[in-house]
N, CA, C and O of each residue as an XYZ file, in Angstrom:
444
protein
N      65.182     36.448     72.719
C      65.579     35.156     73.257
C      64.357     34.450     73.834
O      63.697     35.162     74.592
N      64.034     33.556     73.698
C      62.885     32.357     74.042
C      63.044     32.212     75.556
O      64.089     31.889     76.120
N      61.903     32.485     76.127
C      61.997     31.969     77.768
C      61.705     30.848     78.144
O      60.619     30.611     77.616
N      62.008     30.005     78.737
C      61.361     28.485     78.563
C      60.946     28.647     80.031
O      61.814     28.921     80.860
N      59.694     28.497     80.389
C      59.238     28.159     81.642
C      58.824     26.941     82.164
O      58.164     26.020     81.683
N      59.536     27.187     83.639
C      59.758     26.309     84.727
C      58.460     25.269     84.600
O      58.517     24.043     84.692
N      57.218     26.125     84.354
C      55.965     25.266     84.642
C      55.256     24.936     83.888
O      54.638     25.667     83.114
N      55.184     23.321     83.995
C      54.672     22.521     82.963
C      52.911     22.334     82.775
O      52.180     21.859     83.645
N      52.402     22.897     81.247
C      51.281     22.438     81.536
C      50.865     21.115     81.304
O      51.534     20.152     80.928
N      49.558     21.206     81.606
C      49.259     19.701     81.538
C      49.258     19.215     80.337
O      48.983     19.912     79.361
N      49.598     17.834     80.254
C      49.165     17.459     78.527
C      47.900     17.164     78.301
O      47.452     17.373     77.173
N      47.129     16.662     79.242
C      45.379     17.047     79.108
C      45.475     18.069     78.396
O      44.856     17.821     77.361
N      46.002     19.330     78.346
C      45.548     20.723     78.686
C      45.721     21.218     77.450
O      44.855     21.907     76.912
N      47.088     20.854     76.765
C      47.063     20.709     75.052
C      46.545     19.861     74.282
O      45.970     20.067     73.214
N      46.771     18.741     74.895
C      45.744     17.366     73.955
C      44.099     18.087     73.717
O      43.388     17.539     72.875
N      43.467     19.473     74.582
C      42.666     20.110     74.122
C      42.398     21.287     73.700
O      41.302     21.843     73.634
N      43.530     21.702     73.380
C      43.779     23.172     72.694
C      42.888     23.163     71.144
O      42.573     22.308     70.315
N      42.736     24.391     71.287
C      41.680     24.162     69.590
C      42.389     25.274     68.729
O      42.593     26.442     69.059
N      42.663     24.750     67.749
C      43.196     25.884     66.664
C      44.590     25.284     66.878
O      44.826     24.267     67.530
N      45.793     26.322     66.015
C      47.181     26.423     66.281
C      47.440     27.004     67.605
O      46.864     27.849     68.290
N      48.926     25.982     67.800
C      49.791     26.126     68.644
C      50.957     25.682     68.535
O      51.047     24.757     67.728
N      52.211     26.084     69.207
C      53.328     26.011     68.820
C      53.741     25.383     70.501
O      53.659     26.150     71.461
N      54.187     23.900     70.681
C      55.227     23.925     72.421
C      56.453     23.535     71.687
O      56.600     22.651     70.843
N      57.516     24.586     72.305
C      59.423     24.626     72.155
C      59.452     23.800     73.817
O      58.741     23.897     74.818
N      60.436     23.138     73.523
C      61.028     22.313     74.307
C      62.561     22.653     74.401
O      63.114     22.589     73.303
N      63.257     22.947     75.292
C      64.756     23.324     75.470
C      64.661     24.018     76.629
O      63.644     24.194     77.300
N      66.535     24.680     76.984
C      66.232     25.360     78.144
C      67.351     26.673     78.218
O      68.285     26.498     77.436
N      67.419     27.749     78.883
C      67.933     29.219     77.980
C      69.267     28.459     77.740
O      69.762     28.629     76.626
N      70.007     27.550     78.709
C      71.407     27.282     78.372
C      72.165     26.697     77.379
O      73.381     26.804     77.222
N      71.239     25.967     76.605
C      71.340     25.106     75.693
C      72.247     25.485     74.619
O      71.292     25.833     73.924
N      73.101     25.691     73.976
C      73.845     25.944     72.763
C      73.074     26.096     71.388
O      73.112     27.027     70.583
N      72.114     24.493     71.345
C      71.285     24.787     69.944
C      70.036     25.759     70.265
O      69.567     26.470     69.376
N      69.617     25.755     71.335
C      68.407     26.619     71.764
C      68.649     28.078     71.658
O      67.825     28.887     71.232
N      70.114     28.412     72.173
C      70.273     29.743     71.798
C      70.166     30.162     70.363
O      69.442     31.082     69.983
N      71.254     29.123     69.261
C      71.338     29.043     67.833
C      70.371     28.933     67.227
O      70.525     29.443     66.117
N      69.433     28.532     67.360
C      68.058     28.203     67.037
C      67.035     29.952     67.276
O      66.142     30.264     66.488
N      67.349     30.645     68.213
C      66.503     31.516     68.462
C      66.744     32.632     67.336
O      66.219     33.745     67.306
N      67.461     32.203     66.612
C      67.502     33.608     65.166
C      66.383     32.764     64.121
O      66.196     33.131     62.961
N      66.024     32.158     64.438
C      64.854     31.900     63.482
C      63.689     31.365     63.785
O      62.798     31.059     62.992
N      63.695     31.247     64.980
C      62.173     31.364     66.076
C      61.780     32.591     65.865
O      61.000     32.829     64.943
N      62.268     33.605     66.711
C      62.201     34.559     66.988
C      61.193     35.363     65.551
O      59.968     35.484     65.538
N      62.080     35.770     64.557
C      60.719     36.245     63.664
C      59.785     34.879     62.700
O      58.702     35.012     62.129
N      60.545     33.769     62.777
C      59.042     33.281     62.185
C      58.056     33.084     63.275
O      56.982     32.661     62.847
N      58.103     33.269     64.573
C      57.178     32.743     65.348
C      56.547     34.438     65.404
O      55.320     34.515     65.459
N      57.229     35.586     65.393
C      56.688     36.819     65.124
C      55.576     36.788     64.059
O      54.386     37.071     64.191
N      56.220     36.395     63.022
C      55.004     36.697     61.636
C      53.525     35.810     61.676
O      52.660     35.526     60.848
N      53.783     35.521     63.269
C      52.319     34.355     63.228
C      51.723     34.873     64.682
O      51.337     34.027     65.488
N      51.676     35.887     64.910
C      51.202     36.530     66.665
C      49.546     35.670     66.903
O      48.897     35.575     67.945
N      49.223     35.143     65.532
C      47.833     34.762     66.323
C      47.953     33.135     67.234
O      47.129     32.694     68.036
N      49.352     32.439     66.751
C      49.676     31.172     66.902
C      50.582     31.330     68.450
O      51.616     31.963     68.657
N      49.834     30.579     69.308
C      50.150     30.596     70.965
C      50.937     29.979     71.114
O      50.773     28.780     70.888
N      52.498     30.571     71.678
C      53.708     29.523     71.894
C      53.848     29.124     73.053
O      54.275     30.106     73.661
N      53.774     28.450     73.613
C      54.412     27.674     74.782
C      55.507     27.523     75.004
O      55.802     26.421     74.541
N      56.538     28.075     75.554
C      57.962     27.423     75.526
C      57.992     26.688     76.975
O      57.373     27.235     77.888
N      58.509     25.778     77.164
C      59.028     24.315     78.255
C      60.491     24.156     78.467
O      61.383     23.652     77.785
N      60.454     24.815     79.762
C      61.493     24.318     80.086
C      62.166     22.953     80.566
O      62.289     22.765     81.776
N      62.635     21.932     79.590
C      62.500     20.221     79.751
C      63.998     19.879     80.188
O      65.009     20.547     79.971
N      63.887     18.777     80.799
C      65.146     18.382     81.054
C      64.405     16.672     82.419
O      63.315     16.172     82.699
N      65.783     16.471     82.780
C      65.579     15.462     83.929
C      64.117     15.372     84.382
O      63.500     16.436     84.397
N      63.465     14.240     84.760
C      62.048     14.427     85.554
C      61.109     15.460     84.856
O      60.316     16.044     85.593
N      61.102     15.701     83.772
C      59.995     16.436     83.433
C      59.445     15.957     82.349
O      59.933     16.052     81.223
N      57.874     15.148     82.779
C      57.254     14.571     82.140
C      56.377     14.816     81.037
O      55.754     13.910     80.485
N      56.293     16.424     80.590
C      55.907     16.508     79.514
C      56.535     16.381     78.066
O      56.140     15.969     76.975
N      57.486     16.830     78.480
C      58.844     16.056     77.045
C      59.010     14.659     77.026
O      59.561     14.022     76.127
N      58.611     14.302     77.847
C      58.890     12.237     77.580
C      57.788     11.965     77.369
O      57.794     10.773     77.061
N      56.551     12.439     77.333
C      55.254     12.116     76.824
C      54.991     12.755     75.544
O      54.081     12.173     74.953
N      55.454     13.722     74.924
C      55.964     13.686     73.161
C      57.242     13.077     72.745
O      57.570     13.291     71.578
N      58.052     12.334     73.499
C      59.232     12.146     73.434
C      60.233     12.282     72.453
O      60.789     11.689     71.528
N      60.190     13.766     73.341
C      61.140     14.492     73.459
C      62.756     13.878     73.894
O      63.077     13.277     74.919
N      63.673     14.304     72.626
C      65.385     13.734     73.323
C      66.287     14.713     72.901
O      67.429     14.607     73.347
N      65.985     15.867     71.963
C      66.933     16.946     71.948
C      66.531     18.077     71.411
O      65.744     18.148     70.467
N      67.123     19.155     72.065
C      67.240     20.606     72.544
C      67.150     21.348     70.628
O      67.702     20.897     69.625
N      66.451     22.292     70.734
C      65.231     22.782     71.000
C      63.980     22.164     70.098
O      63.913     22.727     69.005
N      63.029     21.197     70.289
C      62.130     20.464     69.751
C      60.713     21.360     70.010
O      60.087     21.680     71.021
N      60.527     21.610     68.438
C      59.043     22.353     68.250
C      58.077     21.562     68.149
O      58.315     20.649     67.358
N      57.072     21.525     68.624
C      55.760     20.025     68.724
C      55.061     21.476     67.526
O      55.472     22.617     67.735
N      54.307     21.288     66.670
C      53.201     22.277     65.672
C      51.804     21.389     65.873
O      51.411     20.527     65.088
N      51.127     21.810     67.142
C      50.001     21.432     67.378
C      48.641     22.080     66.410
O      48.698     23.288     66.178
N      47.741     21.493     65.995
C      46.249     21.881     65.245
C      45.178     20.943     65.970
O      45.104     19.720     65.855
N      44.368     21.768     66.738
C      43.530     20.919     68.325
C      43.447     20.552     68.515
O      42.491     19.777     68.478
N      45.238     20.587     69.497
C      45.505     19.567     70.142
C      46.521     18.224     69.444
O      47.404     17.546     69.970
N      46.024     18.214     68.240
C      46.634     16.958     67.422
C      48.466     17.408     66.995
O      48.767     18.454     66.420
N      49.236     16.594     67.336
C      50.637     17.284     66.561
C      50.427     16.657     65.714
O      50.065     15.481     65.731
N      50.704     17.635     64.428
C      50.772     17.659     63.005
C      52.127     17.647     62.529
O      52.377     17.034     61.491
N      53.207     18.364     63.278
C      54.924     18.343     62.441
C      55.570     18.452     63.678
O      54.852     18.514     64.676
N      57.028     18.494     63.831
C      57.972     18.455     64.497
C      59.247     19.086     64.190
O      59.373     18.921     62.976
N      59.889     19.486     64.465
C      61.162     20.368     64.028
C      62.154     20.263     65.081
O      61.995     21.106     65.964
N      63.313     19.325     65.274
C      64.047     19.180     66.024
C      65.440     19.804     65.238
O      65.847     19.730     64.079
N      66.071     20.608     66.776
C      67.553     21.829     66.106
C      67.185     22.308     64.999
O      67.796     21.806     64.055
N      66.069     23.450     64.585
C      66.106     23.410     62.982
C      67.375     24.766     62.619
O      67.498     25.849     63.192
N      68.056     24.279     61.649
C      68.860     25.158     61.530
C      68.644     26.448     60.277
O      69.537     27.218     59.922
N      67.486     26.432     59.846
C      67.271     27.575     59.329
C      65.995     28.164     59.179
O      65.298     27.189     59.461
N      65.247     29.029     58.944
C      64.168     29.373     59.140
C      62.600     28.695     58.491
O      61.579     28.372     59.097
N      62.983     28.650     56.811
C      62.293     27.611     56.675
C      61.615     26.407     56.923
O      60.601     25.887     56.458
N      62.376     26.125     57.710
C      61.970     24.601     58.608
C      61.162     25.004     59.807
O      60.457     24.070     60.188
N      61.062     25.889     60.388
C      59.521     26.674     60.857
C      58.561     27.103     60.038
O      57.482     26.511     60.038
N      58.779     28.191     59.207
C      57.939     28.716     58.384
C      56.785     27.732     57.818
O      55.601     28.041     57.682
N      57.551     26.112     57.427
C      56.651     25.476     56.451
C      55.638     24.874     57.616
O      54.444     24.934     57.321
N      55.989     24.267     58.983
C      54.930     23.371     59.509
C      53.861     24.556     60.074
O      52.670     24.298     60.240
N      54.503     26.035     60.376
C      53.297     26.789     61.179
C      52.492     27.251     59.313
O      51.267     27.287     59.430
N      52.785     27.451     58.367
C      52.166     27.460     57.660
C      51.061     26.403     57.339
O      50.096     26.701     56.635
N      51.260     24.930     57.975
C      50.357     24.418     57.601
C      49.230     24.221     58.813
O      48.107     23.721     58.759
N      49.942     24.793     59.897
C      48.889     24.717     61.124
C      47.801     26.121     61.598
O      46.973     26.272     62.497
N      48.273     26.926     60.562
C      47.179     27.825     60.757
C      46.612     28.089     59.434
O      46.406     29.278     59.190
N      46.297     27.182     58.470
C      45.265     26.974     57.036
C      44.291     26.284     57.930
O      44.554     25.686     58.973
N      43.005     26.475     57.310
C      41.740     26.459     57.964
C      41.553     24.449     57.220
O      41.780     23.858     56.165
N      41.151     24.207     58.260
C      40.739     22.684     57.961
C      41.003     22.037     58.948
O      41.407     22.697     59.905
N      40.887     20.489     59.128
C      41.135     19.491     60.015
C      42.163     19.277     60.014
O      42.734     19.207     58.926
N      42.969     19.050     61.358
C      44.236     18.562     61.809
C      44.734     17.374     60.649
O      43.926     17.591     59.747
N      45.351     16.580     60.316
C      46.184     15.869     59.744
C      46.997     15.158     60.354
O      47.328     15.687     61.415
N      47.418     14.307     60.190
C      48.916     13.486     60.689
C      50.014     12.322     59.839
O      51.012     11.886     60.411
């Protein structure tokens, strides 16, 4: 099950991340966030070198309204720093598999 933590980093702080990264946006209670975690869970496994962030978002929390963010569980697929794809409720695994596949091939970010 995905932990989403309380504490937000900065978006400075990813806007300079280098390489892949993965921030989930949702929170444990969520219905699609739970439904969603059977296919987080091992595609985000088959990629241990790709750093997940999970966020716990909701009311007043300004890092989901600065990707704006509006529903439960929203994957940002960062390449340094730059978001490259998005995956909002994905309901099957594929729809992870393809954007972290393209964020950890060696080259320049994209958009």
């Amino acid at each position: 099950m995905t932990t989403y933590s309380s504490e937000q980093p900065d978006r400075a702080d990813l806007d300079a991340t280098e390489g892949p990264a993965v921030v989930i946006f949702g929170t444990t209670w969520c219905g699609h966030c739970l439904a969603a975690d059977r296919y987080l869970t091992p595609a985000l496994a088959a990629h241990p070198e790709v750093p997940v962030i999970a966020v716990e978002d909701g009311k007043g929390r300004r890092l989901g309204r600065s990707y704006r963010v509006k529903l439960w569980p929203t994957l940002i697929f960062l390449r340094d720093g730059v978001e490259v794809d998005r995956v909002v409720r994905p309901t099957g695994r594929a729809m992870i598999d393809a954007p972290l596949a393209t964020i950890t091939q060696e080259g320049p970010a994209t958009t």
